[in-house]
C-alpha positions in Angstrom: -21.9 -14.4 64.2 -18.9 -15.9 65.6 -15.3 -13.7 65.8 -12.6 -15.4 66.9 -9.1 -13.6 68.2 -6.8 -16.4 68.5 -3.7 -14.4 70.3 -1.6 -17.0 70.5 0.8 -16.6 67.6 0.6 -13.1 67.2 1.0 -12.4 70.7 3.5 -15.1 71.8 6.6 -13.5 71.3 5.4 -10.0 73.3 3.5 -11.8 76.5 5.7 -14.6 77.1 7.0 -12.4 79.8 9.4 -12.2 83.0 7.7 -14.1 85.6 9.4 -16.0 88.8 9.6 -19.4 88.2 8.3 -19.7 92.4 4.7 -18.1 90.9 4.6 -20.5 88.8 5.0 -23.1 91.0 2.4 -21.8 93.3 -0.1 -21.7 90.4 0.2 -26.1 90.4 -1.6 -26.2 93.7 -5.1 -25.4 91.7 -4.8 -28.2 89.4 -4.6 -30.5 92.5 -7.3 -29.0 93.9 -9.7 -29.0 91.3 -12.0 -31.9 90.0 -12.9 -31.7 86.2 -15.9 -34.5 86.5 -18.9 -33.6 84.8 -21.5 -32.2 87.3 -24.7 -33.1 87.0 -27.6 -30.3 86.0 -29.3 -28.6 89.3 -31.2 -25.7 90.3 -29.2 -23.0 92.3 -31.1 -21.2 95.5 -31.8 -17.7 94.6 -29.7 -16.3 97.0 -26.6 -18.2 95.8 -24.4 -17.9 93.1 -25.5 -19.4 89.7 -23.7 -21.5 87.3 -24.4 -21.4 83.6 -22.4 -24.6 83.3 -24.2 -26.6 85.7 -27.4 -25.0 84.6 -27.4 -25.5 80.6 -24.3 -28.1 80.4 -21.6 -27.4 78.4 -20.8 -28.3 74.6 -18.0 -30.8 73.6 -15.9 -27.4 73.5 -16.6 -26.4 76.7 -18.6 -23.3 75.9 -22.1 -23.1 77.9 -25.1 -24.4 75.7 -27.2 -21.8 74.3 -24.3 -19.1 74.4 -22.0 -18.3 71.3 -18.6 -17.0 71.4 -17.7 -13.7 70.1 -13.8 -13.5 70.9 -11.4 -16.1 72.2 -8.3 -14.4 73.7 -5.0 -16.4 74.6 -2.1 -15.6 76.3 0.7 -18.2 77.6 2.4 -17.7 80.9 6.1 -18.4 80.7 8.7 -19.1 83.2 11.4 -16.5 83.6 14.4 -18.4 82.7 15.2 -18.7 79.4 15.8 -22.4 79.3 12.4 -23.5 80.3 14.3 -27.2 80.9 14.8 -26.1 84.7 11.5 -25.3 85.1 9.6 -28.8 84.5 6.4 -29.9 86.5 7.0 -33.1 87.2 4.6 -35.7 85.5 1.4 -36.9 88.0 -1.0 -39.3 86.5 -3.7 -38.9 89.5 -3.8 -35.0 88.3 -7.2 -34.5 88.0 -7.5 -31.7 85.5 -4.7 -29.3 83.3 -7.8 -26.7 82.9 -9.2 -25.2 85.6 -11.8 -22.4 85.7 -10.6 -18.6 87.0 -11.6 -15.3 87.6 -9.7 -12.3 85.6 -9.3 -8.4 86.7 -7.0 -5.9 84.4 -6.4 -2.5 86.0 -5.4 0.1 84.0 -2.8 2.5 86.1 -1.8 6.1 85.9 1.2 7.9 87.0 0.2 11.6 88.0 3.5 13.5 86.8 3.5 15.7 89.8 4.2 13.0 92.0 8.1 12.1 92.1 7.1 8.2 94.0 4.8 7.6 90.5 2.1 6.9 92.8 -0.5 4.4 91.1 -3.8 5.7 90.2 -6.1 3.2 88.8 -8.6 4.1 86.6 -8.4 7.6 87.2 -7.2 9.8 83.9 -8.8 10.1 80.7 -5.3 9.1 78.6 -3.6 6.1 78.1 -2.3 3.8 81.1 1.2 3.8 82.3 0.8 0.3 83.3 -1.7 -2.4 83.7 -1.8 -5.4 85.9 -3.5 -8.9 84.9 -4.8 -10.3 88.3 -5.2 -14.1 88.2 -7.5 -16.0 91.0 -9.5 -19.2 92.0 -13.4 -19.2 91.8 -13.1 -18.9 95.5 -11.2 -15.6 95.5 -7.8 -16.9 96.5 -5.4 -14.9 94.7 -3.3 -16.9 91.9 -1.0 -14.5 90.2 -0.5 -11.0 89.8 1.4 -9.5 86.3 1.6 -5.8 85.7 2.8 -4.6 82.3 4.3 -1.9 80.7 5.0 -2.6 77.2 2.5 -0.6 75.1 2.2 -3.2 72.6 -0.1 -5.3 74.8 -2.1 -2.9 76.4 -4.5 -3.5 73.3 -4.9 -7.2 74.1 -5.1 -6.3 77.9 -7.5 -4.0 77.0 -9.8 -6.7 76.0 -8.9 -8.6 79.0 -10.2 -5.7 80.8 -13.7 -5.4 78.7 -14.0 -9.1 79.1 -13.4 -9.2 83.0 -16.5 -6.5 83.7 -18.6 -9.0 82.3 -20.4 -12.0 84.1 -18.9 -14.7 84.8 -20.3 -18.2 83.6 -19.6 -19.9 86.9 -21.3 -16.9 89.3 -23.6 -14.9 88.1 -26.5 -14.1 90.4 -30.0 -13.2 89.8 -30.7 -12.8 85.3 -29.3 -14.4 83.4 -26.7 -12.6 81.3 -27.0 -11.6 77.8 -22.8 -11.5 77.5 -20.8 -13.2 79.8 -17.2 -14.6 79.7 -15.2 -18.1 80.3 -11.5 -18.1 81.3 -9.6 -20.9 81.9 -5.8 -21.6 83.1 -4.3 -24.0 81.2 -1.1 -26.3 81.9 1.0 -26.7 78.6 1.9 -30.6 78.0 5.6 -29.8 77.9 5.1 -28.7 81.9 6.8 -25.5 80.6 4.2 -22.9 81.3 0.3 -22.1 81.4 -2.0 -21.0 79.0 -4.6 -18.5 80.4 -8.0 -19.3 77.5 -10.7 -16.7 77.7 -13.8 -16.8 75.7 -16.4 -13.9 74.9 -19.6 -15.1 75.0 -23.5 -14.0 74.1 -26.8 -15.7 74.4 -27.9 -17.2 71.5 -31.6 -16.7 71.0 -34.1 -15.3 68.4 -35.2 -12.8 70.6 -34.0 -9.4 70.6 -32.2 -8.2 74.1 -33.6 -5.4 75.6 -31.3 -2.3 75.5 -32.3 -0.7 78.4 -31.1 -3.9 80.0 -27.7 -4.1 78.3 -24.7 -2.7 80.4 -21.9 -0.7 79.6 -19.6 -3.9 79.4 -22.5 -6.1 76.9 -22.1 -2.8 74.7 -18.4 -2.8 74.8 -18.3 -6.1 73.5 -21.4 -6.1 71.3 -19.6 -3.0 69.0 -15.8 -4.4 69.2 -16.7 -7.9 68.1 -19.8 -7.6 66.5 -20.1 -4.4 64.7 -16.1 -4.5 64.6 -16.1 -1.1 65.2 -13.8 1.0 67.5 -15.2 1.5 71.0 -15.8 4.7 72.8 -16.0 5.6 76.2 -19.1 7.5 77.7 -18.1 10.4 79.2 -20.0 12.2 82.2 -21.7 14.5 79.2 -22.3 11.7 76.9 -26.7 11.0 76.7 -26.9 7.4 77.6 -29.4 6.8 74.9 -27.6 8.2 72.3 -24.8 6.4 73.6 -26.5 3.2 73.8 -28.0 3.8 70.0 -24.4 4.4 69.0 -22.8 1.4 70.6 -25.7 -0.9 69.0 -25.3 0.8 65.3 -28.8 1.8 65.9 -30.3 4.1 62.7 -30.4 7.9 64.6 -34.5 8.4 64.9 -35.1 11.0 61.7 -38.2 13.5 62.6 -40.0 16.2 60.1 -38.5 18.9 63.0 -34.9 17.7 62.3 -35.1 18.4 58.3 -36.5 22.2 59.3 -34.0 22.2 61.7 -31.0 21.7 59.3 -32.5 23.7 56.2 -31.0 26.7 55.6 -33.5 29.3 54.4 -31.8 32.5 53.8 -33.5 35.4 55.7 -35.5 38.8 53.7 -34.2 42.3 53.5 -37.1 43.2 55.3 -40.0 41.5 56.8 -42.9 40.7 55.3 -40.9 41.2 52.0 -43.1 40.3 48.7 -41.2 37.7 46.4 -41.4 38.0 42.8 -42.4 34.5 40.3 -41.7 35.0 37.1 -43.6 32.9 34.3 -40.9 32.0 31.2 -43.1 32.0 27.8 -42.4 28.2 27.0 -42.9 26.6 30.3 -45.8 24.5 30.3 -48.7 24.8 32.2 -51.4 22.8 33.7 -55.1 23.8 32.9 -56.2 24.2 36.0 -52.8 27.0 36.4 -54.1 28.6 33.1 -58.0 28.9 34.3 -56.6 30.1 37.7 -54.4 32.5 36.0 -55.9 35.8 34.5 -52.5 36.7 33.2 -51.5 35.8 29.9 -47.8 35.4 28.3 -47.3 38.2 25.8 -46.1 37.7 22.3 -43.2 39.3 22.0 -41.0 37.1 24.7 -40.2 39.0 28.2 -41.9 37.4 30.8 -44.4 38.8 33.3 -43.9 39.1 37.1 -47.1 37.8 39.5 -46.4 39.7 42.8 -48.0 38.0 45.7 -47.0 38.4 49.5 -46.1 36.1 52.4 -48.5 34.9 54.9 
């Protein structure tokens, strides 16, 4: 199942936002360093980093072979001035590359009201973020671009940023390979004008069922949001993982003889050890083995006859 969230025209007009034109500049310097040749397939040493796209090779749209994507996110970067004409790369034909490979953090922070500085707190209250901050950088670590946000509007798209950036990476992973894993790319527009920052959800495409016990709270995130389509909920420190786990899935809840006694209501005697009446109407039928295990016999005239019998 493939769902695809192309951002781009829904979200141009809200995350085309302030940024100096100097940042921009500084993000060129990647493009010049980066070589887009194809690299050859080669095993990776166990205690180095692995690399799904020099491992499986990559399809003609760039996505790892044997992984499918879930959600493809888009966001273009913008220059601050209005009149994107003063801010122009200028053209290179020896430019190796206009798509490079990056890493992608979103931090969600919090104000505490209490505090008149509005001291950040990342992560670190149950409600909605004040403010969030998109952190940009090189698959060597070298930060690119920092962009914190405020409007409301796109903390739903930097939400998914967020879910997306706790996943593996496809260009370091280390040890298992991952079941969900994302792509993200920085892009330079043709016009020179701006970047365009791609990010693809992905999940391995196989016939075999992933084990859930192996699944982390990001795979799950994902797995409900873009598969199930279904609104994601976060664990709390009370939350049962493996209800949590069953939940996130759409897993059937595990149905047990115990649970029906457990729900039924039966309503409770007087007294104990009360005797309960059944009464025999005149024209309900009966079975012959109930009439030769039955000594009692309807009368004529109509009213029905009561069989006492007690509880044991």
């Amino acid at each position: 199942m493939t769902f695809v969230a192309d951002c781009v025209d829904e979200f141009e007009a809200l995350i085309s936002v302030v940024i100096l034109d100097a940042t921009l500049h500084s993000l060129d310097s990647i493009f010049q360093q980066c070589d887009d040749r194809p690299t050859k397939r080669r095993k990776t040493t166990k205690r180095g980093a692995r690399s799904l796209t020099q491992e499986n090779g990559v399809s003609r749209a760039g996505v790892p072979l044997g992984y499918i994507p879930l959600a493809r996110l888009t966001m273009r970067i913008k220059p601050s001035n209005t009149n994107t004409h003063k801010y122009q790369r200028p053209y290179d034909p020896n430019l190796p590359t206009t798509r490079v490979p990056i890493f992608i953090d979103v931090r969600s922070v919090h104000f505490l009201g209490e505090d008149p500085n509005n001291t950040p707190q990342p992560d670190s209250a149950d409600s909605g973020p004040n403010r969030m901050e998109l952190e940009l950088s090189s698959l060597d670590e070298k930060e690119l671009l920092i962009y914190p946000c405020e409007d409301p509007r796109l903390f739903d798209f930097l939400g998914q940023l967020q879910a997306a950036s706790k996943l593996a990476h496809v260009d370091q992973f280390s040890k298992r390979v991952p079941t969900a894993c994302y792509q993200a790319h920085l892009c330079a527009l043709p016009d020179g004008a701006g970047f365009t920052l791609e990010t693809v959800v992905l999940w391995k495409d196989s016939i075999e069922v992933p084990d859930s016990n192996r699944l982390g709270e990001a795979d799950l995130e994902v797995f409900t949001r873009y598969v199930l389509q279904e609104k994601c909920v976060r664990p709390s420190a009370l939350t049962d993982p493996r209800e949590y786990r069953d939940k996130m899935l759409g897993t059937p809840k595990e149905w047990s003889p115990r649970d029906f006694y457990k729900n039924v209501h039966v309503p409770k005697g007087e007294k104990p050890g009360q005797m309960a009446k059944l009464c025999l109407w005149e024209n309900f039928p009966k079975a012959t083995f109930q009439r030769l295990s039955n000594p009692l016999e309807m009368p004529m005239d109509g009213p029905t006859t009561s069989v006492i019998f007690s509880w044991f």
